[in-house]
SELUM-504476 format. One record per residue (C-alpha): x, y negated, z; residue number from 0. Coordinates in nm, 4 decimals. Layout:
BEGIN
REC,x,y,z,i
REC,X,Y,Z,NUM
...
! end
This chain:
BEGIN
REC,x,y,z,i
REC,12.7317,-7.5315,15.3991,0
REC,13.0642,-7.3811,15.2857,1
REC,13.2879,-7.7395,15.3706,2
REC,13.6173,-7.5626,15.3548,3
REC,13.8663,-7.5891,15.0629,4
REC,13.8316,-7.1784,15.0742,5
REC,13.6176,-7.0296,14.7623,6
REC,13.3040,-6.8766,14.8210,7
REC,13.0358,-6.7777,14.4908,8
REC,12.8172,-6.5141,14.6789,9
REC,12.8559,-6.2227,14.9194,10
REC,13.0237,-5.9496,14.8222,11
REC,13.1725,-5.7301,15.0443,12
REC,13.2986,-5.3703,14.9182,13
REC,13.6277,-5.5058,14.8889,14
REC,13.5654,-5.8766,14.9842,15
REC,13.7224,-6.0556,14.7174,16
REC,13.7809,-6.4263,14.9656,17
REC,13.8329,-6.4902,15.3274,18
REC,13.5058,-6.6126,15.3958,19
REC,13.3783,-6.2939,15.2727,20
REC,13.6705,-6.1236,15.4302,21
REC,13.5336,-6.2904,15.7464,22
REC,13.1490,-6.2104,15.7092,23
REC,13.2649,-5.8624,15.7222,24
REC,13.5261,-5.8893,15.9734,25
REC,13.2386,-6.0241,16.2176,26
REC,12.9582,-5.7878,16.0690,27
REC,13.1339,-5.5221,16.1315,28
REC,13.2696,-5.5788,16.4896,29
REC,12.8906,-5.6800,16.5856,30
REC,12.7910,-5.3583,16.4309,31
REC,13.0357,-5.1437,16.6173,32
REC,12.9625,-5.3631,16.9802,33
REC,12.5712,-5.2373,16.9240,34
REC,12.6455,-4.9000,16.8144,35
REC,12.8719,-4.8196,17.1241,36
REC,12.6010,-5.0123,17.3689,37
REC,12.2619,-4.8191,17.1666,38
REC,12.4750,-4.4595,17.2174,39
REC,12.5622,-4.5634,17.6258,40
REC,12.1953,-4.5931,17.6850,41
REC,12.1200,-4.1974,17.4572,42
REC,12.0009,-4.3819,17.1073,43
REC,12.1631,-4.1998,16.7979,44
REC,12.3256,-4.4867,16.6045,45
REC,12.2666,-4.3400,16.2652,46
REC,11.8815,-4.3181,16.2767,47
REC,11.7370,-4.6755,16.2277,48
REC,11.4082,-4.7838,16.0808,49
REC,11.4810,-4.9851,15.7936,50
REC,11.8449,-4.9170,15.7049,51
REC,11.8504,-4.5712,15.5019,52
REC,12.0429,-4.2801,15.6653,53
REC,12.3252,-4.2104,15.5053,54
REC,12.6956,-3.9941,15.6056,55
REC,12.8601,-4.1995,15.8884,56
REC,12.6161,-4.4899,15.8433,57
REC,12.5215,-4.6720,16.1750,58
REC,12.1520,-4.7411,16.0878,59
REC,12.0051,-4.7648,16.3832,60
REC,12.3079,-5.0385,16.5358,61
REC,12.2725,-5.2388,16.1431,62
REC,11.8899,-5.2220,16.2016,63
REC,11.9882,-5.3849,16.5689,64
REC,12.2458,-5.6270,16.4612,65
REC,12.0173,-5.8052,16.1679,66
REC,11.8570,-6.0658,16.3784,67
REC,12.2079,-6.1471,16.5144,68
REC,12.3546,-6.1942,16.1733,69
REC,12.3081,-6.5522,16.1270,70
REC,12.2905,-6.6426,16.5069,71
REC,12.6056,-6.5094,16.5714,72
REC,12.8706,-6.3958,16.2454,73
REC,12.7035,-6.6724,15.9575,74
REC,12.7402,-6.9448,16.2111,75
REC,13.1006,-6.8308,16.3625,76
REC,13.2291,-6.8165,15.9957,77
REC,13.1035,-7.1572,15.8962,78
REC,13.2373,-7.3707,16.2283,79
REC,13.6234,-7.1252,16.1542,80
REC,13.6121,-7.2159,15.8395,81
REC,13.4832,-7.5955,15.8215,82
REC,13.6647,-7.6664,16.1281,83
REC,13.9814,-7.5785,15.9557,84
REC,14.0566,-7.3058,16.2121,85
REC,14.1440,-7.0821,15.9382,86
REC,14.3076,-7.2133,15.6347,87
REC,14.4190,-6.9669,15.2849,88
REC,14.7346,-6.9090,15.4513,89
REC,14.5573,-6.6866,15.7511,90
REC,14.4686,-6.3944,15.4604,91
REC,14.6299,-6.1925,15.2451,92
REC,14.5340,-5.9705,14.9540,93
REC,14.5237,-5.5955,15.0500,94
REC,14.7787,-5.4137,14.8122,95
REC,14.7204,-5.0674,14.9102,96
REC,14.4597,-4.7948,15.0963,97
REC,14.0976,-4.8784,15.1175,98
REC,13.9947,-5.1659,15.0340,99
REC,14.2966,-5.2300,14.7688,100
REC,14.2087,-5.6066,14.6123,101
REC,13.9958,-5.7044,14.8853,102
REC,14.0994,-6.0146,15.1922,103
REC,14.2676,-5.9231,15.5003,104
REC,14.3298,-6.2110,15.7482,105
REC,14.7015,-6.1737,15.8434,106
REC,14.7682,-6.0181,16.2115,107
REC,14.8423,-6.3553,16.3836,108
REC,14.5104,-6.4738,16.2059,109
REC,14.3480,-6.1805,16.3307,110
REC,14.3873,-6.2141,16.6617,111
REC,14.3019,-6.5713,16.6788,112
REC,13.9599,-6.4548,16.5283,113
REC,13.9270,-6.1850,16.8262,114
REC,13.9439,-6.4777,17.0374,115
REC,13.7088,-6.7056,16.8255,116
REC,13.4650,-6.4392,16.8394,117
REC,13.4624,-6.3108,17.2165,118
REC,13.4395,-6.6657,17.2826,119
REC,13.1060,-6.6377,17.0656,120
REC,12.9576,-6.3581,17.1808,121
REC,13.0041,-6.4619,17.5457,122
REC,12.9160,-6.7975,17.4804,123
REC,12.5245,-6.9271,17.6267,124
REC,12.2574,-7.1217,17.4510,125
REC,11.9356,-7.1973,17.4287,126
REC,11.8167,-6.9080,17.2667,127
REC,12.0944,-6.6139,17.4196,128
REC,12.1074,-6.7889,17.7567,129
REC,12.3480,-6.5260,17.8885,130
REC,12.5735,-6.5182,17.5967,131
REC,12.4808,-6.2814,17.2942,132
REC,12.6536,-5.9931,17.4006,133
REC,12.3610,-5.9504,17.6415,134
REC,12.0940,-6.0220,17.3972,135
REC,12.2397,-5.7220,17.2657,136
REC,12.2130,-5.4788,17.5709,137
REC,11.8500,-5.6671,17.6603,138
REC,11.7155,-5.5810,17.2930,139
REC,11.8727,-5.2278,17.2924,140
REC,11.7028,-5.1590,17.6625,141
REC,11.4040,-5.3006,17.5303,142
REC,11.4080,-5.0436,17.2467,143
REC,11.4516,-4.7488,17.4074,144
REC,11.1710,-4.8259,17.6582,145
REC,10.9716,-4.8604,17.3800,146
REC,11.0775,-4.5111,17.1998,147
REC,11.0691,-4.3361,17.5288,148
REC,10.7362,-4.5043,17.7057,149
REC,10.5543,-4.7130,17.4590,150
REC,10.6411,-5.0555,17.5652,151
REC,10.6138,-5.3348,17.3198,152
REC,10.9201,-5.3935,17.1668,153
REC,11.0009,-5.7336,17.0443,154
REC,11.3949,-5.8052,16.9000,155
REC,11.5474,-6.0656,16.9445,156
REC,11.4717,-6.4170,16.6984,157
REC,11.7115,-6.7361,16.7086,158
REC,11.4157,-7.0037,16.7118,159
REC,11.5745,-7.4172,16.7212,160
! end
């Protein structure tokens, strides 16, 4: 699917070692945090989840939440930025120092291109997020915690074509 001139082999991500893995966990990431902030706004504690192990400072709860958004949303925003051309080698650079030393950073103009790229996602309607995914998020996350605090059915969301 990769179409782009920019290497890709498999996912790694602990330092990602290209930009489209740089990207992957660029957009995993901010999805991650978006869910996290909206799950503790409604009284949910982030770091207990269901199927993600708990772990110091881990999210679980917001990764178990932002799973069936991973391909709607960051696997299909990386693919059109990269295949389109929107982001070339030139946007990233190799992290010299800190955390993350070795890893791909995109460069700061790059970077906030992609903030744009992906608000423009996250807001953007379809067939299956009909008010933009962002929503999908806060509709999923209400649906959870009536289910936790009332026994309601709780169904997450699912991309279907």
């Amino acid at each position: 699917m990769n179409r782009s001139d920019l290497p890709f082999e498999t996912r790694e991500k602990h330092p990602p070692p290209d930009p489209i893995n740089a990207l992957l966990s660029l957009g995993y990431t901010m999805a991650t945090n978006e869910i996290r902030g909206l799950a503790e706004g409604i009284g949910l504690e982030p770091h207990i989840g269901f199927f993600h192990q708990i772990d110091y400072g881990r999210p679980s709860l917001a990764l178990d939440l932002v799973e069936p958004f991973r391909s709607a949303l960051v696997d299909r925003l990386t693919l059109r930025l990269v295949n389109e051309r929107v982001f070339t080698a030139g946007d990233f650079a190799q992290r010299l120092i800190g955390p993350g030393a070795g890893g791909v950073v995109l460069q700061p103009d790059a970077f906030k291109r992609y903030l744009e790229q992906y608000e423009s996602a996250v807001s953007e309607c379809r067939k299956t997020a009909p008010r933009g995914v962002r929503e999908a998020w806060r509709e999923d996350i209400q649906k959870l915690a009536r289910a936790l605090r009332g026994g309601a059915p709780f169904e997450p969301f699912r991309e279907v074509d």
